[in-house]
DOTIVEX-647444 format. One record per residue (C-alpha): x, y, z; residue in one letter; residue number from 1. Coordinates in nm, 4 decimals, padded with zeros to 6 digits. Example, Ala and Ser with C-alpha at 12.3 -4.5 7.8 and 13.67 -1.06 7.14 Angstrom:
2
px py pz residuo num
01.2300 -00.4500 00.7800 a 1;
01.3670 -00.1060 00.7140 s 2;
END
This chain:
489
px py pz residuo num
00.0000 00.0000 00.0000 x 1;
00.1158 00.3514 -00.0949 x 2;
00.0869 00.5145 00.2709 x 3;
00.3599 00.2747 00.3671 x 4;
00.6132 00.5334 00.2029 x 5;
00.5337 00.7353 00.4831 x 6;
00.7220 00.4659 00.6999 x 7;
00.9683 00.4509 00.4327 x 8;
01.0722 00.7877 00.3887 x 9;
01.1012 00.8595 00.7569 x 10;
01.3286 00.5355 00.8242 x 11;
01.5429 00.6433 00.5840 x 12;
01.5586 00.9986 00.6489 x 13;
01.6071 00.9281 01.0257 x 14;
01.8920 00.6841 00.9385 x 15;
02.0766 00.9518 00.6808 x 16;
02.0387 01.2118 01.0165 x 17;
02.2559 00.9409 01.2358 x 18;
02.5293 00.9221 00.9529 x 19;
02.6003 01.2360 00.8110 x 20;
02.7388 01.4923 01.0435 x 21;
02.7111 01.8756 00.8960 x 22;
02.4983 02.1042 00.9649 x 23;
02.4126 02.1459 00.5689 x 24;
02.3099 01.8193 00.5210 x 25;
02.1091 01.7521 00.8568 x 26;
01.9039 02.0729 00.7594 x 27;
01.8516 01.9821 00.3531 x 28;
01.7439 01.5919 00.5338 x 29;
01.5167 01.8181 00.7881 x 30;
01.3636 01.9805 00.4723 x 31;
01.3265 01.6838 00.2496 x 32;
01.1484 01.4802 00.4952 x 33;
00.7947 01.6768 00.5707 x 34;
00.7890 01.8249 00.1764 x 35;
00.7698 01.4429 00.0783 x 36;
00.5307 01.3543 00.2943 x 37;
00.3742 01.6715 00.1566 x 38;
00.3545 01.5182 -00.1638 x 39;
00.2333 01.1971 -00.0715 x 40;
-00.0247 01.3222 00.1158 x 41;
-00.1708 01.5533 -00.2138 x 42;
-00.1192 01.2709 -00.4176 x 43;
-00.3570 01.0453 -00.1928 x 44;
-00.5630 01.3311 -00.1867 x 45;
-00.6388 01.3389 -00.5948 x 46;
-00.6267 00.9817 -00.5982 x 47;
-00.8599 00.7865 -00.3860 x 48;
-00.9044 00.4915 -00.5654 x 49;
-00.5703 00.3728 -00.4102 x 50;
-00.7466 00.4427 -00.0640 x 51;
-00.6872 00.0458 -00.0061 x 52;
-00.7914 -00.1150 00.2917 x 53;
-00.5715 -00.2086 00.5488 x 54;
-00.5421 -00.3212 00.8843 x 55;
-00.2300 -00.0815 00.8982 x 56;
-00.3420 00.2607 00.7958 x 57;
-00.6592 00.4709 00.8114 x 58;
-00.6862 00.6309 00.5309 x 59;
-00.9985 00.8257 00.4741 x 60;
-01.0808 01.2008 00.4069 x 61;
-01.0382 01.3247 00.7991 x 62;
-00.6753 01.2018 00.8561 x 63;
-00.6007 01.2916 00.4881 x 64;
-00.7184 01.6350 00.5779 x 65;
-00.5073 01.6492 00.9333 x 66;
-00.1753 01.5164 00.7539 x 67;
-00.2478 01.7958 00.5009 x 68;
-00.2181 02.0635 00.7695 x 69;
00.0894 01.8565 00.9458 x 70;
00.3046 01.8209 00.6270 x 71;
00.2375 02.1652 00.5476 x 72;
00.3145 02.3302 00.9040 x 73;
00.6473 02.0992 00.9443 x 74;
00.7526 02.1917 00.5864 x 75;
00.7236 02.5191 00.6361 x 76;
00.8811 02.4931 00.9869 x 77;
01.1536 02.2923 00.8591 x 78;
01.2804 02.5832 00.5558 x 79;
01.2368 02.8220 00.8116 x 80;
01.4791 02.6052 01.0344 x 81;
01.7244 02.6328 00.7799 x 82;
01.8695 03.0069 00.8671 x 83;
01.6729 03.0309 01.2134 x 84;
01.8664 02.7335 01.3866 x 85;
02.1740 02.8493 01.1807 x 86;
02.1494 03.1915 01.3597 x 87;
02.1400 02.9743 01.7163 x 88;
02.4477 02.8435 01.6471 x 89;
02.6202 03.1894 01.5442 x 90;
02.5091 03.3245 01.8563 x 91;
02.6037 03.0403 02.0782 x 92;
02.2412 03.0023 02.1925 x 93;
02.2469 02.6341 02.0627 x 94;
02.5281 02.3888 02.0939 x 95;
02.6491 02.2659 01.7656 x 96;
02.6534 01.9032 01.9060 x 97;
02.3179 01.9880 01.9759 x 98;
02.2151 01.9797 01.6065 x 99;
02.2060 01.6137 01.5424 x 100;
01.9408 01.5830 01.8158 x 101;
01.7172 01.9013 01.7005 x 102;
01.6994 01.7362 01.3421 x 103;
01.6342 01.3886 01.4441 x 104;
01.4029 01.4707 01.6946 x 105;
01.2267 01.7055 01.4679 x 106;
01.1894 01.4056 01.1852 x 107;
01.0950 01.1659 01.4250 x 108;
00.8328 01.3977 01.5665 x 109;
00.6723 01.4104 01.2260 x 110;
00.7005 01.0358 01.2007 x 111;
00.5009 00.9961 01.5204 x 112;
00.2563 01.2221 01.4421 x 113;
00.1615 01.0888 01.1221 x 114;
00.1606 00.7275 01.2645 x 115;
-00.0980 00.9032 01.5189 x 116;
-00.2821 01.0196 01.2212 x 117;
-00.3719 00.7340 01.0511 x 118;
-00.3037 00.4580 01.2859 x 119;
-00.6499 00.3038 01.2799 x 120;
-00.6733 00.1401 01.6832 x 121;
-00.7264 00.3877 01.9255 x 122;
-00.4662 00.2329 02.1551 x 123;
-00.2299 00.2656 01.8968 x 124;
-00.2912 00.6427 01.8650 x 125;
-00.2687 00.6967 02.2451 x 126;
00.0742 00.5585 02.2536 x 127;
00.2211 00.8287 01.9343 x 128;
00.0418 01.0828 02.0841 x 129;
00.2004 01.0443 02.4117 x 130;
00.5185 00.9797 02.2152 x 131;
00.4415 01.3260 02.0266 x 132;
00.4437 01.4735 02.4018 x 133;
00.8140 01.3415 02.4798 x 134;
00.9544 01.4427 02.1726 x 135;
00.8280 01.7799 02.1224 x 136;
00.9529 01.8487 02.4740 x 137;
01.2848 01.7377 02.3927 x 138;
01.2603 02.0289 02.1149 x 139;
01.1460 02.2871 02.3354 x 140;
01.4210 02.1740 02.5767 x 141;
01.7083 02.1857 02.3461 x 142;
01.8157 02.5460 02.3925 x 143;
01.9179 02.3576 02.7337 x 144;
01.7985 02.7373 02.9531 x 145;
01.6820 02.6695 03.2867 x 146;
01.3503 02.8263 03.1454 x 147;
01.2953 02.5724 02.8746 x 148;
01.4057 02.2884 03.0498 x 149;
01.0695 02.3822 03.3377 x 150;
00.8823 02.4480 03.0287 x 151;
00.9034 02.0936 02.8665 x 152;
00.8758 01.9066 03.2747 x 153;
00.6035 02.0983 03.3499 x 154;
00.4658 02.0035 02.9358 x 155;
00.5390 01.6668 02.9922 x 156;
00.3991 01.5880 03.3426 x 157;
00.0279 01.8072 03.2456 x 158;
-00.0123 01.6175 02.9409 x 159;
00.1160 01.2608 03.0769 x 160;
-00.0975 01.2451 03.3625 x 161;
-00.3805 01.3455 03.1887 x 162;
-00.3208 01.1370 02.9418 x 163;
-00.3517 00.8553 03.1698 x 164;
-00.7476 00.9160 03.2155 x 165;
-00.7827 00.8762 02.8853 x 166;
-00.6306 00.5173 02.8997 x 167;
-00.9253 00.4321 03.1449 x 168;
-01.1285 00.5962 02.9419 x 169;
-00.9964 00.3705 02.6118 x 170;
-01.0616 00.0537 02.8452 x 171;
-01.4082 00.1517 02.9563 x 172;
-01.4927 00.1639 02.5529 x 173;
-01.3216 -00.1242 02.4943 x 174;
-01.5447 -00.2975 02.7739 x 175;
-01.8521 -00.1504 02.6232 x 176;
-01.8219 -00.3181 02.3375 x 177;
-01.7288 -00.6036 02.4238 x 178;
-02.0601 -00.6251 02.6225 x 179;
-02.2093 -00.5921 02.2698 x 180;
-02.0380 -00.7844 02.0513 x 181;
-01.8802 -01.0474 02.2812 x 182;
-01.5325 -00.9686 02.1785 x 183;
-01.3657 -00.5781 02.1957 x 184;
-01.2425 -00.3653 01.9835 x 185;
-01.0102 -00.1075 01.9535 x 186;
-01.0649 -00.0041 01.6115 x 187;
-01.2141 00.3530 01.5198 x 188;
-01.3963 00.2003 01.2169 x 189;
-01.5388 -00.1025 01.4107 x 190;
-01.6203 00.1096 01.7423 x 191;
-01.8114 00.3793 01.5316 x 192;
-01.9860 00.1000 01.3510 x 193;
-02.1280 -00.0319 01.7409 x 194;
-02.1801 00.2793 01.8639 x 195;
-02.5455 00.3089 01.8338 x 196;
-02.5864 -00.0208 02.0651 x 197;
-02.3309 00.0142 02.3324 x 198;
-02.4443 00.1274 02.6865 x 199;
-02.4890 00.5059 02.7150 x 200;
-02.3610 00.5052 03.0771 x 201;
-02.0625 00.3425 02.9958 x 202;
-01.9662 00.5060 02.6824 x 203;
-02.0104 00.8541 02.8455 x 204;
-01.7633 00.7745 03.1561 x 205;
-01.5195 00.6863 02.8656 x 206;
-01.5797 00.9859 02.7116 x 207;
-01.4841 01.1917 02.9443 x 208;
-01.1765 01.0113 03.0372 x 209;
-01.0736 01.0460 02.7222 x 210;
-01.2065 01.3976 02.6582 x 211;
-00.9674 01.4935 02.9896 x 212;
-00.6399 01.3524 02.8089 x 213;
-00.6588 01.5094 02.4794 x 214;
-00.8117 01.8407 02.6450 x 215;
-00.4834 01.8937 02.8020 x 216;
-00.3168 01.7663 02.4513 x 217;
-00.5222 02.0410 02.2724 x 218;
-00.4777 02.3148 02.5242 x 219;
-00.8208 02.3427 02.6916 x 220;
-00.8621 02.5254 03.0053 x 221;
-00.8151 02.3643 03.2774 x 222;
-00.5353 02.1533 03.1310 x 223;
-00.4034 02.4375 02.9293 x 224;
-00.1228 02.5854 03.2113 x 225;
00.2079 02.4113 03.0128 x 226;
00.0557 02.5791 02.6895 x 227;
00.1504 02.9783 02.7175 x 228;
00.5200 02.8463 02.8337 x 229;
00.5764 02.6204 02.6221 x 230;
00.5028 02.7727 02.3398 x 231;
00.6871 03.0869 02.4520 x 232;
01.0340 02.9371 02.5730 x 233;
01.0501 02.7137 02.2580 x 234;
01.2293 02.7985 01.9412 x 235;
01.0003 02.9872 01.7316 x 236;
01.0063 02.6962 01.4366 x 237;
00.9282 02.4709 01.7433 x 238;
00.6354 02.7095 01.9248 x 239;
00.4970 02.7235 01.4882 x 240;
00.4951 02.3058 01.4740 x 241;
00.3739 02.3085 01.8028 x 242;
00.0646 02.5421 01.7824 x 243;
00.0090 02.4457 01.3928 x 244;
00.0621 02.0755 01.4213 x 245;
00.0383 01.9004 01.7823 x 246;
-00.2504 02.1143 01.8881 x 247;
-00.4284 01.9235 01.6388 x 248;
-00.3443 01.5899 01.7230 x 249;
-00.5276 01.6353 02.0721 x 250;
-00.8277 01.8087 01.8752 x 251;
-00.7919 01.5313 01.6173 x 252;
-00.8598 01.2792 01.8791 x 253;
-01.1390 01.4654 02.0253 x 254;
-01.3365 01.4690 01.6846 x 255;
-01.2994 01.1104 01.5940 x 256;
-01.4410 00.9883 01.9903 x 257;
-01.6806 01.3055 01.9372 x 258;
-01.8408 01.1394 01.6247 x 259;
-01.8394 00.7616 01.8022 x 260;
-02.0764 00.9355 02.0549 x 261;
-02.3173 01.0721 01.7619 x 262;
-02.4416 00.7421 01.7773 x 263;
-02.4760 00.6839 02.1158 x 264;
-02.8294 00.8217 02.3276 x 265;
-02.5912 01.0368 02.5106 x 266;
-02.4470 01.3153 02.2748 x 267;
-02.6583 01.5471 02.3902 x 268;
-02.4631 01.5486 02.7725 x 269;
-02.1166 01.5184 02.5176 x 270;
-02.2133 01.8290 02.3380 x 271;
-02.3071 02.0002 02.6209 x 272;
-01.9901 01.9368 02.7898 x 273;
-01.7490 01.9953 02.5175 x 274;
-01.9776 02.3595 02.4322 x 275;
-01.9093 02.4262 02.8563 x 276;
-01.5215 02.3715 02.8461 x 277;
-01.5073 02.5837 02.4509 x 278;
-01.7012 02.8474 02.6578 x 279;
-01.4728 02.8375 02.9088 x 280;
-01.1802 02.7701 02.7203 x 281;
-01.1904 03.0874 02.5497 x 282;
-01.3299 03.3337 02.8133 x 283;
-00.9942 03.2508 03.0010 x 284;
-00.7814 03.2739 02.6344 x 285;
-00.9500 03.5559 02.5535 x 286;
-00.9404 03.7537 02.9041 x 287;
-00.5679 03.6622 02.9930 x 288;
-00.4820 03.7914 02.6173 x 289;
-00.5641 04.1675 02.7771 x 290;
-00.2384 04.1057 03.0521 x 291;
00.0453 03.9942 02.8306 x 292;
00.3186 04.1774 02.7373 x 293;
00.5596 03.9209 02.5941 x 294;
00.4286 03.8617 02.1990 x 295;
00.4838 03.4980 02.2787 x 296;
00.2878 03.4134 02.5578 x 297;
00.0165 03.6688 02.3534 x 298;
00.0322 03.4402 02.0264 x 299;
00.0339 03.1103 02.2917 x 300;
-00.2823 03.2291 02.4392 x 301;
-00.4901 03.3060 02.1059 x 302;
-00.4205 02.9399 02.0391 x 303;
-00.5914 02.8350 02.3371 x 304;
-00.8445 03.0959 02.2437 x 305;
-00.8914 02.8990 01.8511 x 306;
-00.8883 02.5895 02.0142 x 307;
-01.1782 02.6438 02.1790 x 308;
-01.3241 02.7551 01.9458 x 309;
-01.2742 02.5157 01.7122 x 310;
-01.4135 02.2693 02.0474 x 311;
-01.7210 02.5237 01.9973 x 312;
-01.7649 02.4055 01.6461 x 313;
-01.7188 02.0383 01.7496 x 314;
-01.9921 02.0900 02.0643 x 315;
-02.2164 02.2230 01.8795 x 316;
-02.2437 01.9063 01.6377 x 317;
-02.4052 01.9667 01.3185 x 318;
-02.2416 01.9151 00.9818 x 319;
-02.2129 02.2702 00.8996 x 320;
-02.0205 02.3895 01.2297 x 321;
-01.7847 02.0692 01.1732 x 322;
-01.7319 02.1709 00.8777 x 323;
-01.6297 02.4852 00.9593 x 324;
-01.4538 02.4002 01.2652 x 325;
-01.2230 02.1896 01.0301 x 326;
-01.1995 02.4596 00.8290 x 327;
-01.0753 02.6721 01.0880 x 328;
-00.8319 02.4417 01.2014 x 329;
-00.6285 02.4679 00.8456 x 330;
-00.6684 02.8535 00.8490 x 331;
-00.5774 02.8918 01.2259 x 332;
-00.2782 02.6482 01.1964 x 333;
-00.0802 02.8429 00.8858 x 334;
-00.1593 03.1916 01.0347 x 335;
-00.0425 03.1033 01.3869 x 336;
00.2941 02.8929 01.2272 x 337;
00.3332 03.2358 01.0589 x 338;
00.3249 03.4597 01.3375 x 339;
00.5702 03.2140 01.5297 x 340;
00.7565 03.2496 01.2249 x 341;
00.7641 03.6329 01.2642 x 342;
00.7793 03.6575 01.6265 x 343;
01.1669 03.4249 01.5564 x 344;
01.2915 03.7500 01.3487 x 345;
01.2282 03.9581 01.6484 x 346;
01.3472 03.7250 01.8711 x 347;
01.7099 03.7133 01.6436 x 348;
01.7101 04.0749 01.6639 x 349;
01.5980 04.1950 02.0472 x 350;
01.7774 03.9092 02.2078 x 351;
01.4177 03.8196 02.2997 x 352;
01.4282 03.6615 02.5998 x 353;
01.5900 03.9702 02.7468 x 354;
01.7828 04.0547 03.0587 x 355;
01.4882 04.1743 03.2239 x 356;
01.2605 03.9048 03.1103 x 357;
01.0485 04.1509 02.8866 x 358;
01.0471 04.2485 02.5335 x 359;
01.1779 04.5064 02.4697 x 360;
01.1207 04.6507 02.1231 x 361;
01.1657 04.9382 01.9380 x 362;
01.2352 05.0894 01.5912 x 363;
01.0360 04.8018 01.4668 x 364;
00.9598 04.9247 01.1604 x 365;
01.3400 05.0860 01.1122 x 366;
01.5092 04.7197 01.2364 x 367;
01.2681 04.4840 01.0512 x 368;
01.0306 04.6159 00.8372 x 369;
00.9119 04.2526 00.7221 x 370;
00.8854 04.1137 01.0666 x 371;
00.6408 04.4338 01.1220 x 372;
00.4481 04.4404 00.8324 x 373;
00.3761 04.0222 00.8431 x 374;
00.2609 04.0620 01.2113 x 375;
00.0451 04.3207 01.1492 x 376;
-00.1295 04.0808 00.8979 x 377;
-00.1084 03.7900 01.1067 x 378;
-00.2425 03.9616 01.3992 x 379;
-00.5373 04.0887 01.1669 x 380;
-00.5868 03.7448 01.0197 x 381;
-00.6516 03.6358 01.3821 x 382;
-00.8693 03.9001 01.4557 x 383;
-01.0772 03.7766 01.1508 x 384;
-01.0658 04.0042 00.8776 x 385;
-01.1728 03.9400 00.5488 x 386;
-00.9401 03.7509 00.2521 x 387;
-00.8449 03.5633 00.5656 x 388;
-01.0007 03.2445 00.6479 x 389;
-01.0856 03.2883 01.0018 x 390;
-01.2983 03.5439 00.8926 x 391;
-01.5391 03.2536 00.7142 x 392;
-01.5286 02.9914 00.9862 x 393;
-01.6027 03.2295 01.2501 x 394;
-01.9173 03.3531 01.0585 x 395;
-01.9754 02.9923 01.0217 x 396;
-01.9681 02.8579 01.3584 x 397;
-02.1640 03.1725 01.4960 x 398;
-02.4185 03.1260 01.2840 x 399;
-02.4225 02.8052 01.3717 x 400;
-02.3806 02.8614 01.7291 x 401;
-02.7298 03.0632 01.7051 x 402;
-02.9690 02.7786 01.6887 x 403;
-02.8480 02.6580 01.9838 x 404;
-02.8698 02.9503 02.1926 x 405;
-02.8300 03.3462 02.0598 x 406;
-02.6608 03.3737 02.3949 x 407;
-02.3358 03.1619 02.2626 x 408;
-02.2803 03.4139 01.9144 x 409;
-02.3058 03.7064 02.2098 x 410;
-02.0664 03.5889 02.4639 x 411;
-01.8217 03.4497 02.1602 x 412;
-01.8239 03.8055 01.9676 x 413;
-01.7561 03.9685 02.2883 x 414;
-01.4548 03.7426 02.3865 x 415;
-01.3391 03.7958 01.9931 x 416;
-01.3391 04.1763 02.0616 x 417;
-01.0816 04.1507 02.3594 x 418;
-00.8881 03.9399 02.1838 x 419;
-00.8960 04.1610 01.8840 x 420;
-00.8433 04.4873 02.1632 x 421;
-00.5317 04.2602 02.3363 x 422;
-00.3604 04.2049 01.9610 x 423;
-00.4286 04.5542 01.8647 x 424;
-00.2839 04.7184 02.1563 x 425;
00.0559 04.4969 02.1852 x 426;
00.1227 04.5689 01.8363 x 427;
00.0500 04.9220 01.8911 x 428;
00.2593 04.9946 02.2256 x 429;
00.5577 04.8228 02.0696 x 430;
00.5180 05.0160 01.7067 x 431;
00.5171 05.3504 01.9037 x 432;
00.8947 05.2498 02.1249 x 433;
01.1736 05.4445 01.9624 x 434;
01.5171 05.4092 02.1006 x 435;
01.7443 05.7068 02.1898 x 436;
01.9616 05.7737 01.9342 x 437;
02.2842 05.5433 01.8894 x 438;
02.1563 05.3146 02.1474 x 439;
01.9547 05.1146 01.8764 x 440;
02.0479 04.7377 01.8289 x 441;
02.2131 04.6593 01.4708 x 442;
01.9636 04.5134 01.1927 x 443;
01.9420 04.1631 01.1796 x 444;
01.9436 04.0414 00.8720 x 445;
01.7146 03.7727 00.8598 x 446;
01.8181 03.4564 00.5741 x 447;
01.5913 03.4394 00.2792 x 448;
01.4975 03.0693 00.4467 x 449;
01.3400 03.2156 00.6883 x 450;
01.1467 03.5104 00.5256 x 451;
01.0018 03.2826 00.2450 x 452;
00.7803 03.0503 00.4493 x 453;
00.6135 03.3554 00.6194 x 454;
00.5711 03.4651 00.2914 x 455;
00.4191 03.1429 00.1356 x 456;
00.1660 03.0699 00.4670 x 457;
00.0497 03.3856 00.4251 x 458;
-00.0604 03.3814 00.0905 x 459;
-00.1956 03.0486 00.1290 x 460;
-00.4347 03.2128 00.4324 x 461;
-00.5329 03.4518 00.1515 x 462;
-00.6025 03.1960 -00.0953 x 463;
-00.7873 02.9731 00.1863 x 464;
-00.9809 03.2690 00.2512 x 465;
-01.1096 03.4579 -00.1075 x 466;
-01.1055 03.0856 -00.3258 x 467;
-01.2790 02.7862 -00.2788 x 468;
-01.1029 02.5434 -00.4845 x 469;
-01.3047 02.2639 -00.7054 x 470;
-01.3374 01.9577 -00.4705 x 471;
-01.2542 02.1156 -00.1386 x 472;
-01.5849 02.1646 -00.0190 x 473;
-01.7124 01.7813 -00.1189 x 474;
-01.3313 01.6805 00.0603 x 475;
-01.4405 01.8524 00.4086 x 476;
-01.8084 01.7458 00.3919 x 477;
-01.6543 01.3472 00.3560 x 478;
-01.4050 01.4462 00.6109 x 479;
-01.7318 01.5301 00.8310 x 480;
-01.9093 01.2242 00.7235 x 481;
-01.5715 00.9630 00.8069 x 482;
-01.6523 01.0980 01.1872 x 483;
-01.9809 00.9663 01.1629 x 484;
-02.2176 01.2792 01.1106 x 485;
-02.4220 01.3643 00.8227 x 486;
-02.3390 01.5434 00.5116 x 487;
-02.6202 01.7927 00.4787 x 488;
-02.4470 02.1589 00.4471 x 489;
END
């Protein structure tokens, strides 16, 4: 079967990364590696008849659709690695023995997660998404700064532990159905095929044992606390794959168990709670956006803030808000890798973390001009202006929001206008800084490898956002349908 060049192309990239030694070559293996799978994954894409099945893979329009965003994000992530790592290593902010382990442990985090994508047993996709936790710890970690070293403990032991409720949780639906059928399953197909006639009680303690592990994988308040470090003390191309990538594997999990309870007599207490925690989730985003000061933490936060909202789309459980939830998930993942992106210019030239712990910016649109002008348009594509995509899913969601209760559209547009009032004002206090003169830092000149991806994410946000390509709506309404929900948009 064609997905098994997935395996193929990993092994052998991983292998290349132990032999050769320079920097040059671990970076062009770092860059070949996601754009392959890239590749592969359009080519399934165009070409389902090759959709075999398999007692390997799951291959179906939904984990098409999340590899789609993955190889994209770590492509782009991986180019901008290129002259953003290089720049570490200049500086002495990353040991150059270090490199081999950034590079492997970037390609083998990609490897994971696309084994956690299309693995087709549930158990199978708890153990590489725990596995995605360890290793993209050990990439936040490898700046080796007391400050990134907490980050990834405190990353790991959140997400671990919780994780561990959703192992009961897997066992309690592997119990339920094997009080159906006589003999248990741990296969997504063969569970959502039962799930009409297992018992409600049962499958809804699962469900939330499962919903509390990949919560805290997705960043969900309450589990959200190693998010906003994380995501700030990492490498920028790290914080980008983290927010644009393995973000969604948590979410990714939630929507598959989400549509196994669509069956069930209980999704009406599932959709309730999962539309309680997206409220939640993104009052407390939304709200702590209005304190930050570090453009980090700020960009951390709106991702808890989108992936509740994107929870929001899943609660509310018709076609047309998954739909557009998924649909937000593509747009929100290449604007916020973008921003990262940007925010990793500024960090090259303000020495960002500094001294005092702060940012401290100034001259911003003297010292980088590019970095400036492609945060001001990330920080409006978050907002949710139009030609951007976020601008359409929100609509979509609120709208859809509405015949559930006129009260969620309310509360939601009021959260989105301190989150718009929190990105407007950060961008504004730091545009307005000048430094005295002479005591200016020196322009950073920041490698073509790095400029380019912000670049190319940004007009693919436009292009998401103005053109609807032939086949793309039919590809997310089947996405909706492989979790089990109707089709009617």
């Amino acid at each position: 079967m064609i997905a098994f060049l997935y395996l193929v192309v990993a092994i052998v990239i991983l292998l290349l990364q132990l032999i050769l030694r320079t920097h040059r070559s671990l970076s062009l293996l770092g860059v070949v590696h996601p754009v392959l799978s890239l590749i592969l994954t359009l080519y399934l894409i165009v070409s389902p008849s090759v959709w075999a099945e398999s007692s390997f893979f799951l291959i179906d329009h939904m984990s098409l659709f999340v590899m789609l965003i993955t190889s994209i994000i770590f492509s782009a992530a991986s180019i901008y690695a290129v002259g953003y790592i290089d720049g570490l290593v200049r500086s002495g902010d990353l040991e150059k023995g270090s490199l081999r382990i950034f590079y492997f442990g970037f390609s083998l985090l990609l490897a994971v997660t696309t084994m956690a994508i299309f693995t087709p047993n549930i158990a199978l996709f708890w153990i590489c998404a725990e596995l995605t936790t360890v290793l993209s710890a050990l990439l936040i970690a490898i700046l080796a700064l007391r400050a990134t070293i907490d980050a990834s403990l405190k990353y790991i032991f959140i997400c671990s532990t919780s994780m561990l409720f959703s192992f009961i949780g897997i066992i309690f639906l592997f119990e339920a159905v094997r009080n159906k059928t006589g003999v248990g399953s741990l296969e997504w197909k063969e569970i959502l095929h039962e799930a009409a006639g297992l018992d409600s009680g049962m499958v809804f303690i699962a469900f939330v044992f499962f919903f509390i592990g990949f919560a805290a994988k997705s960043g969900i308040v309450p589990f959200h606390t190693w998010l906003p470090e994380a995501h700030a003390k990492a490498p920028s191309a790290v914080s980008a794959v983290l927010s644009g990538a393995i973000l969604n594997v948590g979410m990714y999990g939630i929507l598959r168990m989400t549509g196994i309870m669509q069956g069930t007599e209980v999704f009406g207490q599932v959709s309730v709670l999962l539309i309680v925690f997206a409220m939640i989730t993104m009052s407390v985003a939304c709200l702590s956006m209005l304190r930050q000061k570090k453009l980090k933490s700020l960009i951390a936060f709106s991702s808890i803030e989108n992936m509740g909202f994107i929870m929001l789309g899943i609660g509310i459980g018709s076609p047309v808000a998954l739909f557009w939830a998924l649909f937000h998930m593509l747009g929100h993942s290449c604007i916020k890798a973008g921003l990262f992106f940007s925010a990793g210019i500024l960090h090259r030239q303000y020495k960002i973390p500094t001294r005092t712990g702060e940012d401290e910016i100034g001259d911003l649109f003297l010292l980088q001009p590019f970095a400036a002008v492609t945060l001001m348009a990330g920080c409006a594509a978050l907002i949710g202006m139009p030609l951007f995509p976020l601008f359409l899913s929100k609509v979509g969601i609120l709208l859809a929001s509405a015949e559930v209760s006129v009260l969620i559209p309310a509360l939601v547009l009021l959260l989105f206008a301190c989150a718009g009032v929190a990105l407007v004002r950060y961008y504004l206090s730091v545009m307005a800084v000048r430094f005295p003169p002479g005591e200016g830092p020196v322009p950073y000149q920041a490698p073509l490898s790095m400029n380019l991806p912000i670049v190319l994410l940004l007009l693919l946000s436009i292009g998401i956002g103005t053109v609807m390509i032939p086949g793309e709506e039919a590809f997310l309404a089947a996405a909706v349908a492989d979790l089990g929900f109707g089709v009617q948009l």
